[in-house]
Legacy VTK file of the C-alpha trace (Angstrom):
# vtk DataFile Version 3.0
C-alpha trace
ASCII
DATASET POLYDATA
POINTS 485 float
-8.917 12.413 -5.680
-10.237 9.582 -7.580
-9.834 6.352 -5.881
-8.421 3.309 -7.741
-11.475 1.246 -7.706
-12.843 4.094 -9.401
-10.429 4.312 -11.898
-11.522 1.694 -14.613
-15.270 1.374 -15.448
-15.282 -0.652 -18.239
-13.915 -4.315 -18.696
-12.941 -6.586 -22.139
-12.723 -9.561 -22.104
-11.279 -11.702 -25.292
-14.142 -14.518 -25.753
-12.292 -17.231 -27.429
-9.791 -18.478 -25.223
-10.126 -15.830 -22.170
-13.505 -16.856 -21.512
-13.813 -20.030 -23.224
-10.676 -21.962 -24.031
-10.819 -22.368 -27.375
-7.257 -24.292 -27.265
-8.678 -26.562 -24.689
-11.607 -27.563 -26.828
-8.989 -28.284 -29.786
-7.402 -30.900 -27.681
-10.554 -32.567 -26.245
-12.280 -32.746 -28.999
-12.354 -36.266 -30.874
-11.133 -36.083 -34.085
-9.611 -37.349 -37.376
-7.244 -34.159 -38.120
-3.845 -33.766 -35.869
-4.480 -30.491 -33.107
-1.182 -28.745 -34.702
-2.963 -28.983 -38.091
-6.271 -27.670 -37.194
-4.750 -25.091 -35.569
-2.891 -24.239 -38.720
-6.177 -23.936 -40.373
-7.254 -21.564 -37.799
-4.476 -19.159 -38.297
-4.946 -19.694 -42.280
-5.889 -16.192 -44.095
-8.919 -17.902 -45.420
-10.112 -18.792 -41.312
-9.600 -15.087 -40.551
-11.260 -13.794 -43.834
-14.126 -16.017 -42.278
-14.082 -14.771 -39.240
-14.438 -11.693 -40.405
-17.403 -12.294 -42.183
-16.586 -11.802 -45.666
-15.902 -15.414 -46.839
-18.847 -17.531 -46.310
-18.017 -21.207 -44.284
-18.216 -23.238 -47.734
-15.701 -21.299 -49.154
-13.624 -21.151 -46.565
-13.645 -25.239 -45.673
-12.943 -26.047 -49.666
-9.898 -23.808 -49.370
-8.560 -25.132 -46.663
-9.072 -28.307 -47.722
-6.922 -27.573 -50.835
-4.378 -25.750 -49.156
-3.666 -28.384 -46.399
-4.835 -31.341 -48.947
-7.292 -32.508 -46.153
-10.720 -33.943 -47.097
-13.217 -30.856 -46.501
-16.338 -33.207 -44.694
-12.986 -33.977 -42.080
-12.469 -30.420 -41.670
-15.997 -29.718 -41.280
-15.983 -32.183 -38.728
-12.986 -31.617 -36.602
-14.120 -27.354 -36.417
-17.994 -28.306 -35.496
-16.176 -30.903 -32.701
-13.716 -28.389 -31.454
-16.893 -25.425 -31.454
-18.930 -28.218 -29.620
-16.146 -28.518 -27.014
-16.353 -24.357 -26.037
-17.350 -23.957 -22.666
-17.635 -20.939 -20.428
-14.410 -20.764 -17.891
-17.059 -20.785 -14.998
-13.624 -19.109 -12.526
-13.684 -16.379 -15.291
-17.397 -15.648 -14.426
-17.210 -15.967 -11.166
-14.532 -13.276 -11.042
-16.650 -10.907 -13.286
-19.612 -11.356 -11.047
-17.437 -9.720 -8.724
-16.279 -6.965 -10.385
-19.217 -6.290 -12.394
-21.126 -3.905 -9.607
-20.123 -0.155 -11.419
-18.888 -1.621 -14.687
-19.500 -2.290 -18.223
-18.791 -5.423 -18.535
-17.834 -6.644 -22.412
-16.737 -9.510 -24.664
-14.906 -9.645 -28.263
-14.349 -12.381 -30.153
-12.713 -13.438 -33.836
-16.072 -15.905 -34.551
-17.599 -16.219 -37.396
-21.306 -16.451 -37.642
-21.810 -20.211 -37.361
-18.951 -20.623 -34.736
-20.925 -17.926 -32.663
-24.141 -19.897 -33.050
-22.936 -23.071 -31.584
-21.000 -21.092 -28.618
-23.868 -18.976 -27.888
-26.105 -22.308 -27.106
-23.184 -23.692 -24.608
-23.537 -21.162 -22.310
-26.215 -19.586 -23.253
-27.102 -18.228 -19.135
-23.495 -16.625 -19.421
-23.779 -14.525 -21.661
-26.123 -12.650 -19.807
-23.807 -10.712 -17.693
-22.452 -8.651 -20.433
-23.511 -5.565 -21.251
-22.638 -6.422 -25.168
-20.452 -8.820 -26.998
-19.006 -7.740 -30.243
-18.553 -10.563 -32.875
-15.850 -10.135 -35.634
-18.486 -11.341 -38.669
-20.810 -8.201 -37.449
-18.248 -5.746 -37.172
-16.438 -6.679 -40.440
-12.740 -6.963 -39.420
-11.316 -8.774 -36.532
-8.399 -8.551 -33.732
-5.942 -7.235 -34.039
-7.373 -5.090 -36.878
-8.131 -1.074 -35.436
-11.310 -1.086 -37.146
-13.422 -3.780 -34.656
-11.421 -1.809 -31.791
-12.662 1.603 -32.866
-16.030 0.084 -33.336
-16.033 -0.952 -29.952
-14.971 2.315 -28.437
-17.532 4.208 -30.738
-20.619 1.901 -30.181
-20.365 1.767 -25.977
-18.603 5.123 -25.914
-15.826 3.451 -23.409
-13.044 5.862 -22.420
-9.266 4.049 -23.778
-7.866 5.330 -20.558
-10.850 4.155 -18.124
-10.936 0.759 -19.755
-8.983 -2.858 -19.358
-9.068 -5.195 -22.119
-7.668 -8.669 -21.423
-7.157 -11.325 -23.862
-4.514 -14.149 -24.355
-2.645 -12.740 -27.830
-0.109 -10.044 -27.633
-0.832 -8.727 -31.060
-4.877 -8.086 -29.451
-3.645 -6.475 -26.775
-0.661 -3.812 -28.830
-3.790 -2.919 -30.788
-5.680 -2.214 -27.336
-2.924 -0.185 -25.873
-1.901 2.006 -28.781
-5.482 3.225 -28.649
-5.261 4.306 -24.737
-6.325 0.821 -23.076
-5.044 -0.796 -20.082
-4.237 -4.319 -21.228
-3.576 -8.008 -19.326
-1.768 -10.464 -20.901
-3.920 -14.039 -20.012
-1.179 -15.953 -19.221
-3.077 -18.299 -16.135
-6.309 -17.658 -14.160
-4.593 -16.883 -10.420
-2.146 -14.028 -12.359
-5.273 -12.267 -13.919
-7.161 -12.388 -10.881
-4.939 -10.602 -8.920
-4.113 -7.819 -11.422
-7.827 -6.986 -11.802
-8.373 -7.080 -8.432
-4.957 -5.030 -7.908
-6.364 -2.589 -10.828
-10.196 -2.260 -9.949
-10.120 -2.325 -6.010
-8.815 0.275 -3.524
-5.523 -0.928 -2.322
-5.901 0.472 0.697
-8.922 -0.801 2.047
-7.786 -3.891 0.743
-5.129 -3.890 2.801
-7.076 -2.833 5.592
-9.246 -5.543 5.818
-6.290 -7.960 5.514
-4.917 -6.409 8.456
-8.186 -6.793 10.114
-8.745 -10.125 9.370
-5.596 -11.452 10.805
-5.012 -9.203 13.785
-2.917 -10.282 16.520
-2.013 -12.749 14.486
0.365 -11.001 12.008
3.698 -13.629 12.987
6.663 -13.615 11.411
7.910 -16.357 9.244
11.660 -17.334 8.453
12.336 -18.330 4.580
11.868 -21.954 5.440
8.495 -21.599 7.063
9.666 -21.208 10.893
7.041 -19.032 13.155
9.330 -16.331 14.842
7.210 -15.035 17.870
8.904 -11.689 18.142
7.937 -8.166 19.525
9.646 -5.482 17.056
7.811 -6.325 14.093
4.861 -5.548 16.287
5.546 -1.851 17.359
6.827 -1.330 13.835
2.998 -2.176 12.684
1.484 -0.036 15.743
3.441 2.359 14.313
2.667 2.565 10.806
-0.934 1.779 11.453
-1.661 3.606 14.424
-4.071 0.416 15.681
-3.457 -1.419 18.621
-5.746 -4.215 17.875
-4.166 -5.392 15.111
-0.744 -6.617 17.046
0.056 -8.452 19.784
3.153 -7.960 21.679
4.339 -8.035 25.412
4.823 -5.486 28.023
7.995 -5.126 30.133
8.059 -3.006 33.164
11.970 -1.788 32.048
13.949 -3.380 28.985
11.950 -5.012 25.894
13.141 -7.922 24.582
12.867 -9.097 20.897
11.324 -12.409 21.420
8.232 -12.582 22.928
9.767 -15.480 25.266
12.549 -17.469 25.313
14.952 -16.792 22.531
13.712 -18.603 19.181
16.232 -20.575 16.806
18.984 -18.786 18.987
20.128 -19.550 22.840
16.923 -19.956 24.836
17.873 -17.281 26.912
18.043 -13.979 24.737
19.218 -11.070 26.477
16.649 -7.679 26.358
17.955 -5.676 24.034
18.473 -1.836 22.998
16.743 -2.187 19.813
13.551 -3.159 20.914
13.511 -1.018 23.995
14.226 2.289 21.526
11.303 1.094 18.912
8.977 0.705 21.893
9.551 3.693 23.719
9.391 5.681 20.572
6.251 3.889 19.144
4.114 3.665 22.609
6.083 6.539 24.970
3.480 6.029 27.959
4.241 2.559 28.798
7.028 3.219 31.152
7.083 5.865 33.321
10.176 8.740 33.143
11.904 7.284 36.131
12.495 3.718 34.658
13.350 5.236 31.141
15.499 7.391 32.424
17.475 4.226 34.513
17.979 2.368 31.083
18.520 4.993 29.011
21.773 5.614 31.926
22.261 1.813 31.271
22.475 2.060 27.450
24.904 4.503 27.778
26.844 2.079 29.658
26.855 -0.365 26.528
28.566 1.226 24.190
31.657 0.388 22.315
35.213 2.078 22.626
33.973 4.320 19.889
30.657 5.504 21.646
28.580 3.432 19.805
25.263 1.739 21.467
25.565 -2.292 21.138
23.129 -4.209 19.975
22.410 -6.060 23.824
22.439 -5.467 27.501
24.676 -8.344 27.470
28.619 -7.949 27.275
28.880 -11.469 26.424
27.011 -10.265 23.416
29.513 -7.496 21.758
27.685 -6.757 18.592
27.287 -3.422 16.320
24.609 -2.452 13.754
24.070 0.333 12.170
20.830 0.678 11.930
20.171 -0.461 15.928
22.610 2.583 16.718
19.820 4.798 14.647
16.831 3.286 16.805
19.007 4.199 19.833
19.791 7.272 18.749
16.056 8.556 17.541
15.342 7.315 21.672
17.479 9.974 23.292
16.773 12.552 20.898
13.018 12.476 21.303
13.971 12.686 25.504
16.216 15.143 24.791
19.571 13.909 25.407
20.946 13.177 22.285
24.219 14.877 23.291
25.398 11.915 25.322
25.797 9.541 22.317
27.328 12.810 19.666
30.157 9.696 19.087
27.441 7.535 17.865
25.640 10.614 15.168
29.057 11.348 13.622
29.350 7.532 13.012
25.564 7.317 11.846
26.482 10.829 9.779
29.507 8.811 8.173
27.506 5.718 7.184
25.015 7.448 5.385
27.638 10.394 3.557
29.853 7.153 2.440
26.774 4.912 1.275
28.104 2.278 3.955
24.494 1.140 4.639
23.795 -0.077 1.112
25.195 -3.884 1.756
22.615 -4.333 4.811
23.779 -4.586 8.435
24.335 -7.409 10.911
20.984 -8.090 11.448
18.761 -6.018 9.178
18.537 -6.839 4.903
19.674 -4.384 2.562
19.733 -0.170 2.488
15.816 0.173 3.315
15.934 -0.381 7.193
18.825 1.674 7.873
16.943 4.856 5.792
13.719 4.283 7.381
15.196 4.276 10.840
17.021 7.427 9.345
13.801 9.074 8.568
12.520 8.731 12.247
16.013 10.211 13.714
15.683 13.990 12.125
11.858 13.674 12.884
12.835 14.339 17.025
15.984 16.253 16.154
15.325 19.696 14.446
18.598 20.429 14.595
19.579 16.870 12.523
16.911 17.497 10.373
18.980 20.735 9.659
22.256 18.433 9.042
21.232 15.533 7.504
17.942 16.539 5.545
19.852 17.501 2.035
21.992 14.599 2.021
18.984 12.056 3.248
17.059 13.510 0.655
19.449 12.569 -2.023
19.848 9.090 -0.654
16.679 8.480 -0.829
16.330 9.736 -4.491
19.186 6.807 -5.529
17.240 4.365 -4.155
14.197 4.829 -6.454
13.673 2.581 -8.919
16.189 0.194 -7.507
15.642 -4.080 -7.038
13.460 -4.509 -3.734
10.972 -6.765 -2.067
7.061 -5.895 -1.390
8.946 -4.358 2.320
11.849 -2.638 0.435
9.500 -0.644 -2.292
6.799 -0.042 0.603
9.761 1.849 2.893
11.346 2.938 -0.164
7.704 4.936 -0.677
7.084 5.900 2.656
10.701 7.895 2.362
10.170 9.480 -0.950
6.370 10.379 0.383
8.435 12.050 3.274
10.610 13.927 2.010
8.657 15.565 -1.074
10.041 13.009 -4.105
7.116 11.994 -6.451
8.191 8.206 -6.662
5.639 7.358 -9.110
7.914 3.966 -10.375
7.984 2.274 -7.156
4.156 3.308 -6.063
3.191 1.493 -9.284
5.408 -1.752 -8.580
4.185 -1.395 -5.492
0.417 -1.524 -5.911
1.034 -4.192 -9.246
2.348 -6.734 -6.411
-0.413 -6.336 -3.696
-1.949 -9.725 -3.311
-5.282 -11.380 -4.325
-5.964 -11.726 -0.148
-5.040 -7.666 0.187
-2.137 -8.292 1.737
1.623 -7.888 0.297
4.542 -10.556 0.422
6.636 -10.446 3.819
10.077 -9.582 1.805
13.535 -10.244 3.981
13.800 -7.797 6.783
15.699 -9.204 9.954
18.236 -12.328 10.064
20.000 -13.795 13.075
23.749 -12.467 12.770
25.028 -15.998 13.653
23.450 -17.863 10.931
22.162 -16.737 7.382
18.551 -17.106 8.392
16.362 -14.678 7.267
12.681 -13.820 8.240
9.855 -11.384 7.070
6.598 -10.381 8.354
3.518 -9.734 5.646
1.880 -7.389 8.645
4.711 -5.177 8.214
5.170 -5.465 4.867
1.197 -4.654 4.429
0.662 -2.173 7.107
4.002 -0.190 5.957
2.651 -0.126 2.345
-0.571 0.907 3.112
0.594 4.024 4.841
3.024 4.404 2.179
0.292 4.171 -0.613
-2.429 6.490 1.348
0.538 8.775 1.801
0.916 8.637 -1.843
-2.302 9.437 -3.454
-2.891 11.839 -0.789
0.212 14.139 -2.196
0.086 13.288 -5.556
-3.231 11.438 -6.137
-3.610 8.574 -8.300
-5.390 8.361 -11.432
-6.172 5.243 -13.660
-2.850 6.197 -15.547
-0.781 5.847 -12.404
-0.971 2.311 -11.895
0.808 0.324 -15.045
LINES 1 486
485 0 1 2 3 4 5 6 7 8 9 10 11 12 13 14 15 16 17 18 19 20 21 22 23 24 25 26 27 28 29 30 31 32 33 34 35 36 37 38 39 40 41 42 43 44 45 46 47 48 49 50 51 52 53 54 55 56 57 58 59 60 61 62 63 64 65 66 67 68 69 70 71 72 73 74 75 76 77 78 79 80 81 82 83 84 85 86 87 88 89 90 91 92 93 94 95 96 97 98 99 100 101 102 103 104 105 106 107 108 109 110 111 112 113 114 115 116 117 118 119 120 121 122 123 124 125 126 127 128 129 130 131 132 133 134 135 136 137 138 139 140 141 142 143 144 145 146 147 148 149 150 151 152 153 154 155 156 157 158 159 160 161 162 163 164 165 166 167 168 169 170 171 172 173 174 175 176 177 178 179 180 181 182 183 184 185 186 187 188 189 190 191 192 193 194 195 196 197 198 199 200 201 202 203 204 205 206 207 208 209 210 211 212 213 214 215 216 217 218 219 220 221 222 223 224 225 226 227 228 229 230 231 232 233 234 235 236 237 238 239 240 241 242 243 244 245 246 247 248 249 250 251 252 253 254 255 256 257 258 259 260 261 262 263 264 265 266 267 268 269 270 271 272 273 274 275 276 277 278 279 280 281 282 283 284 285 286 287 288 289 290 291 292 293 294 295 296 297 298 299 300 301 302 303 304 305 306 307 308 309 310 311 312 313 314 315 316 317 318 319 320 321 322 323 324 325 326 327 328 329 330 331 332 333 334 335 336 337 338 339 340 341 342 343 344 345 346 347 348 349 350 351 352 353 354 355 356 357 358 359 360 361 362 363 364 365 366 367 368 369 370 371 372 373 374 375 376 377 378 379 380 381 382 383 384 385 386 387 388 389 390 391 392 393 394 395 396 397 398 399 400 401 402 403 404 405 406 407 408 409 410 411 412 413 414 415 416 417 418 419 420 421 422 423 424 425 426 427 428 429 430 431 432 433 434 435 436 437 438 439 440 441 442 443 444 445 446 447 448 449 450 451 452 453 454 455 456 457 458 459 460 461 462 463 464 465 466 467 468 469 470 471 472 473 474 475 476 477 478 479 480 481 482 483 484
């Protein structure tokens, strides 16, 4: 299985404005012609026939001066200042430095001969790092023209569907994809970084060493910037990563509780809670002993609604339902064997996800990717739910693909599809396209507080669940350079 770093050995890069801002040097450079006429000129048939080598400089500069009635020695002027003005983008260098150890590393560029001279001499110690740069006047025809494309691919022998071309005109980069290329529109330096990055490293190591670098440290963070110290996004990462050093979360001899102390942008006493208590005992079984789960599991059963169905807190005071809590409950006394005392709370469960009732969210958890993800840990103790639900689960999942999400939506939406055999090819590759330049993935909205519309996230979930979800991935189906768009 080839990895994703592997995936792309050759990178183009467009030399006029990519790697030297050609547009830039049009504005700072001091002279008598207006910027929106010289670049006028530049995009002149004449300029192009230039650049291509088969109209010499004089020619070109007297036609130009006719056809924009312009004195020629201004022309001549303004083009040498603007030339002049053509520096390397030294962030643009530094970034291929980095990505150069593996690849052939390439420039193309619409210059013509004398334009190339006076560039070359700028930055003349840049140049060095690629392997070759292919000049429009040499080749004979220019971008977006197939010929100096084809002449690339011929002369360095570059594989279309191995290579990335980036440049800042759409009409370069059709050419570049209609002839197998993977192509990046330059819209701003922080955008391209992160797609090549995104394209030419491994995500998942990436991600690893994001989770590494911030271990114990992976805190949730409410939409306006609040620090949530809280324990379930915690076991959720122990879960998915299998790593205890990465998270930090507290140990209670009985009943968890989802703060990590006193309650947080709530009441500052928060009662313990069922939730929690199911995640934990599910995710790390040994830390209490059979005895004390089997006291609060008799508890639990004791806070349940008139319809049998587990509430959300050992606290009366506190009467509140959620669907996908009652799953996390539920998945707890199926994998200790007495999921017969809450058969209330599985029809209910059953109902939700036959009728699509989960798709709006629940109380406290965002939108129809918590509830299934919970689902998919339910059947996983419960061959006999497994049996039940498996057909139906299966097709819920299949809806979902393709469907609006977060970084934490398409990473669970993944992890489902991985699980139960559907090739979700669409979300892997939004999935991988939005990893971020530090390896890590946006938090996305997974929990709010039922009394207010406050909603937090947690990019240590959001990473550790995609990177399970994206190993899962190319594991089953692999991943070649194609797969990622």
């Amino acid at each position: 299985m080839a990895r994703l770093s592997d995936s792309y050995d050759t990178l183009v890069f467009d030399l006029g404005n990519v790697l030297s801002p050609r547009e830039d040097s049009i504005e700072d450079s001091k002279q008598q012609i207006d910027t929106k006429l010289l670049r006028r000129m530049m995009n002149a048939q004449i300029w192009y026939d230039n650049e291509a080598g088969t109209v010499p400089d004089e020619e070109t500069y007297a036609e130009l001066a006719k056809e924009f009635e312009v004195d020629e020695s201004l022309i001549q002027i303004a083009v040498s200042e603007a030339m002049a003005a053509l520096r390397p983008r030294a962030e643009m260098f530094d970034l291929i430095r980095t990505l150069k150890p593996g690849r052939k590393i390439y420039a193309m560029a619409n210059m013509s001969a004398s334009t190339w001279n006076t560039v070359k001499l700028n930055g003349a110690s840049s140049w060095k790092i690629f392997d070759a740069i292919f000049l429009s006047y040499i080749a004979g025809s220019r971008k977006p023209e197939l010929p100096f494309y084809r002449l690339f691919l011929h002369d360095t022998g570059s594989i279309p569907s191995r290579t990335i071309f980036v440049d800042d005109n759409r009409e370069h980069l059709v050419t570049a994809q209609s002839l197998g290329m993977r192509t990046i529109f330059f819209d701003n330096f922080a955008n391209v970084e992160r797609i090549l990055h995104n394209l030419c490293g491994d995500p998942v190591e990436r991600a690893s060493r994001f989770l590494e670098q911030n271990a114990k440290q992976h805190l949730s963070h409410t939409t306006d910037g609040q620090v949530i110290h809280e324990n379930f996004s915690q076991l959720m990462i122990l879960e998915a990563t299998d790593d205890p050093s990465l998270v930090d979360y507290t140990i209670y001899e009985a009943e968890f509780n989802f703060f990590k102390g006193s309650g947080e942008l709530t009441t500052t006493y928060y009662p313990d809670d069922l939730d929690t208590t199911s995640m934990a005992w599910t995710v790390i079984p040994n830390v209490a002993d059979d005895t004390t789960k089997t006291k609060v599991m008799d508890r639990m059963l004791q806070f349940c609604d008139g319809d049998g169905i587990p509430l959300t807190c050992f606290d009366w005071n506190r009467p509140r339902r959620d669907h996908a809590i009652c799953v996390n409950v539920l998945t707890l006394f199926h994998a200790y064997g007495r999921g017969k005392e809450l058969d209330k709370a599985v029809e209910w469960i059953y109902s939700v996800l036959l009728t699509g009732a989960y798709m709006d969210g629940a109380r406290y958890y965002i939108g129809p990717e918590p509830f299934l993800y919970f689902m998919l840990r339910l059947p996983e103790r419960s061959p006999e739910l497994a049996k039940r639900m498996g057909a139906l689960f299966k097709q819920r999942c299949q809806e979902r693909i393709g469907s609006p999400g977060d970084a934490l939506a398409l990473a669970m939406r993944l992890h489902l599809c991985n699980r139960v055999d559907l090739n979700n090819k669409i979300d892997f590759q939004r999935l991988s396209n939005i990893q971020q330049l530090d390896g890590g993935w946006e938090p996305g909205a997974f929990y709010r507080y039922g009394s207010i519309d406050l909603q937090f996230g947690n990019r240590g979930l959001s990473t550790a669940i995609a990177q399970r979800a994206i190993k899962e991935y190319r594991l089953k189906y692999g991943s070649l350079a194609s797969d990622v768009v």
